[in-house]
C-alpha positions as YAML, in Angstrom:
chain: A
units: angstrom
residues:
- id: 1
  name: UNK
  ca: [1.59, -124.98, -49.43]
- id: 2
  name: UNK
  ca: [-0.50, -122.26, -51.03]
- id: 3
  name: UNK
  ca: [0.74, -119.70, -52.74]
- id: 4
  name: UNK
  ca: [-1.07, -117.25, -50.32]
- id: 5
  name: UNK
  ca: [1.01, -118.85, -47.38]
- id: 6
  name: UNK
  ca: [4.15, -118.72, -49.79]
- id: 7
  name: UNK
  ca: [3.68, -115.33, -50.42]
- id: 8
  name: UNK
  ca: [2.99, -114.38, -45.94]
- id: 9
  name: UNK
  ca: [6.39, -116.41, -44.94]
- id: 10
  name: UNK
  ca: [8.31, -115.15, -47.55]
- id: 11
  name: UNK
  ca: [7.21, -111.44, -46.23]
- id: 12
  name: UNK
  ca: [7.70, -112.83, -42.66]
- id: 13
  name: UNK
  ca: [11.18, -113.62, -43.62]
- id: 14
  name: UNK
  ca: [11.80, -110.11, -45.08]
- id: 15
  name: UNK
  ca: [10.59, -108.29, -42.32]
- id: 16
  name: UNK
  ca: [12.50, -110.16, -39.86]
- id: 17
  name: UNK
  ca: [16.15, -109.48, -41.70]
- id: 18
  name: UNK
  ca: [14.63, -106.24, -42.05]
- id: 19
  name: UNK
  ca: [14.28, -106.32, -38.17]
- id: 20
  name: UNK
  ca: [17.62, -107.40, -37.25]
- id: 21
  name: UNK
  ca: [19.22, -105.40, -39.82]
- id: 22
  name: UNK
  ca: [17.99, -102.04, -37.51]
- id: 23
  name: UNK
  ca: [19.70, -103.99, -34.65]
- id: 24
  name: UNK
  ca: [16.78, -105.81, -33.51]
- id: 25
  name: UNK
  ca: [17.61, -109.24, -32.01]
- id: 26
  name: UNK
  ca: [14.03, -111.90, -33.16]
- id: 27
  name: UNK
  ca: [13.28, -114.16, -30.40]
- id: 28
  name: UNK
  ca: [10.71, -115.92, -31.51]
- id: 29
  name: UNK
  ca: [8.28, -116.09, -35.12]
- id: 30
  name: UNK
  ca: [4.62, -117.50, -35.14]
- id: 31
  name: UNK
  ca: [4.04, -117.62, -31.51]
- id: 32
  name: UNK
  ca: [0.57, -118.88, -31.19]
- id: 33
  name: UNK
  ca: [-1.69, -119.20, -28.19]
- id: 34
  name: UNK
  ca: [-5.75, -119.99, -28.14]
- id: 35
  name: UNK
  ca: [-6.36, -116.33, -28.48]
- id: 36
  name: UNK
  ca: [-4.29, -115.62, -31.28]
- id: 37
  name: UNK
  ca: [-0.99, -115.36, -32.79]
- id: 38
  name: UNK
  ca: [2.04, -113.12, -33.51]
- id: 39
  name: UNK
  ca: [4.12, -112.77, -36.47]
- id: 40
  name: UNK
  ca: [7.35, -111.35, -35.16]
- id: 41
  name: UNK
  ca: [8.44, -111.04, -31.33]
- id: 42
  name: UNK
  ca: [11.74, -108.77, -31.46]
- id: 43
  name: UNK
  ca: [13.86, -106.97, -28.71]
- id: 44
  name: UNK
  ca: [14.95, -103.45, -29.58]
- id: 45
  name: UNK
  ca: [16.67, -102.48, -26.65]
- id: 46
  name: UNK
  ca: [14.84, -102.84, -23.32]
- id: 47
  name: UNK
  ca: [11.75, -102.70, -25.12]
- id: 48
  name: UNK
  ca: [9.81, -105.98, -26.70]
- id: 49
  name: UNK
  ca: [8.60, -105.88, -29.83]
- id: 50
  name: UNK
  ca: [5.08, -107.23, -31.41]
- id: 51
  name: UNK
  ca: [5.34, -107.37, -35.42]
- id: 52
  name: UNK
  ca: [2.59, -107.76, -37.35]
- id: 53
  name: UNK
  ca: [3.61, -108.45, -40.89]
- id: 54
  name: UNK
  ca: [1.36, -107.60, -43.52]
- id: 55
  name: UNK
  ca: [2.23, -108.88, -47.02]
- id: 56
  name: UNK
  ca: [0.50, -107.87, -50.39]
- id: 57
  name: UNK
  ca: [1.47, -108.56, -53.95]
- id: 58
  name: UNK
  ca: [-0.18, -105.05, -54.93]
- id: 59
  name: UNK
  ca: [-2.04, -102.63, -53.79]
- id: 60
  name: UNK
  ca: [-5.32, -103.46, -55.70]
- id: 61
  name: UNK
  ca: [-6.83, -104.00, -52.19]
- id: 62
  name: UNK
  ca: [-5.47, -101.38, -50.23]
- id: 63
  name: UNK
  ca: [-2.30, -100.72, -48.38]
- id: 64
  name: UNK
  ca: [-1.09, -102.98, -46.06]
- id: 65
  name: UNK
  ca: [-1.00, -100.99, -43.11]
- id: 66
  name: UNK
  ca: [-4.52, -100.54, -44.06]
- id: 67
  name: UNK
  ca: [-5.43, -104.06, -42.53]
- id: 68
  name: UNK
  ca: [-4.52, -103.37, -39.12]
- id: 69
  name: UNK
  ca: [-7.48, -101.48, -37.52]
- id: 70
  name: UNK
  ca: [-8.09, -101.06, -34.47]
- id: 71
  name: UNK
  ca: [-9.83, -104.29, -32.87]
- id: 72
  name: UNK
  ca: [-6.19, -106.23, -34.46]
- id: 73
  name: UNK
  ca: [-3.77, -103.83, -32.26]
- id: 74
  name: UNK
  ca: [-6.09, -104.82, -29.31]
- id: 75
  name: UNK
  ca: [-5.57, -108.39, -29.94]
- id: 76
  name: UNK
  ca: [-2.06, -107.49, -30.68]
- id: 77
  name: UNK
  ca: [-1.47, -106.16, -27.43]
- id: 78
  name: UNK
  ca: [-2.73, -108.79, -24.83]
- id: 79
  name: UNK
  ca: [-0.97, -111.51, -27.17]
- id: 80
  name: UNK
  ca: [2.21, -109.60, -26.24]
- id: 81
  name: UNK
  ca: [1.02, -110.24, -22.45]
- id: 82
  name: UNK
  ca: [0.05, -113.07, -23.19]
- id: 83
  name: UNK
  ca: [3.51, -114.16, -24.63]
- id: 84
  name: UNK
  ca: [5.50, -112.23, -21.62]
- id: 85
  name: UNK
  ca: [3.37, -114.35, -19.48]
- id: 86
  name: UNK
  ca: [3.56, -117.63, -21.12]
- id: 87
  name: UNK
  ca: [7.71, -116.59, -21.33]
- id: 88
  name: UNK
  ca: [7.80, -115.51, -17.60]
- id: 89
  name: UNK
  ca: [9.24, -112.10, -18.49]
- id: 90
  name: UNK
  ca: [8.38, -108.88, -17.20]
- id: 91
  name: UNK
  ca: [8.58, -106.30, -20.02]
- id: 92
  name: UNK
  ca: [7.85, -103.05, -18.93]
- id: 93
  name: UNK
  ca: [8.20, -101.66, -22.16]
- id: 94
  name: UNK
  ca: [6.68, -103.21, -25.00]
- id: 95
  name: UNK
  ca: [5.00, -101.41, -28.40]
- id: 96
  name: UNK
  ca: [3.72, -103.01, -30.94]
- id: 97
  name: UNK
  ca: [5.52, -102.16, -34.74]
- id: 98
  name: UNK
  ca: [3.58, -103.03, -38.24]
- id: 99
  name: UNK
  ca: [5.36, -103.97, -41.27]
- id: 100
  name: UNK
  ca: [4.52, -104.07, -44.69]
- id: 101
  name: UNK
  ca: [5.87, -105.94, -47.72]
- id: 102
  name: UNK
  ca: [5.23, -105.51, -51.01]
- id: 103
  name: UNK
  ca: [5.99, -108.29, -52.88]
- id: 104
  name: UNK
  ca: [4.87, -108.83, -56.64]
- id: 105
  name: UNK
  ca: [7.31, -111.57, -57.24]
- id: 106
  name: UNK
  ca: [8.87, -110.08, -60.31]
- id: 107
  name: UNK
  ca: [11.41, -106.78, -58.79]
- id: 108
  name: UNK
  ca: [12.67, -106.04, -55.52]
- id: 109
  name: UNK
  ca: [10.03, -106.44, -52.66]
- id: 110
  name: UNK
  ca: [9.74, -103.34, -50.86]
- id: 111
  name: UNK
  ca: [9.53, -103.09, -46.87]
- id: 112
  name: UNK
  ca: [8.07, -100.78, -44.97]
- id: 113
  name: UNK
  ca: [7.85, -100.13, -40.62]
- id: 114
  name: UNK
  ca: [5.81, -98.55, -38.64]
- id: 115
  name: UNK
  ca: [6.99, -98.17, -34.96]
- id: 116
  name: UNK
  ca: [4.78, -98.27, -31.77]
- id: 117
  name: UNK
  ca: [1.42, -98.28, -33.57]
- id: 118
  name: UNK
  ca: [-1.23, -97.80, -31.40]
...
């Protein structure tokens, strides 16, 4: 495995104890479909959640946050159709949460969330 897919599980994994250490309850990680895929799909409550997960080992190139423009929340919200779809579910509310994880392999990686994003 590369290091560069080392580095995005291992930030995958942190986000999602992050996740279910608010309470969240993770249903399902690296749901893929032809159109795309999504990192994270949570429940908070009535409401289903799409996490992206951004992971960085600096911020040499930016924030991560920084990487999810506009065109990626678009995509990130008919995957979450997609997914209620492919799940049969009917989620009336749904929002789609970012979360970034800075991890430089030496201290503690640090985790940060931002809720209903676009």
């Amino acid at each position: 495995m590369r290091a560069k897919d080392v580095l995005g599980r291992r930030g995958e994994d942190l986000a999602a104890g992050f996740l279910e250490s608010l309470g969240m309850r993770v249903v399902d990680r690296n749901w893929r479909c032809r159109d795309g895929e999504i990192d994270i799909v949570a429940l908070d409550g009535d409401a289903l959640v799409i996490a992206e997960v951004k992971t960085r080992k600096s911020l040499d190139y930016g924030h991560p946050f920084e990487a999810v423009d506009a065109e990626k929340l678009a995509r990130l919200h008919r995957l979450a159709a997609a997914w209620c779809r492919d799940h049969e579910l009917r989620m009336p509310l749904r929002r789609v949460d970012v979360i970034a994880v800075l991890d430089d392999g030496i201290g503690q990686p640090a985790v940060e969330h931002l809720r209903g994003v676009g």
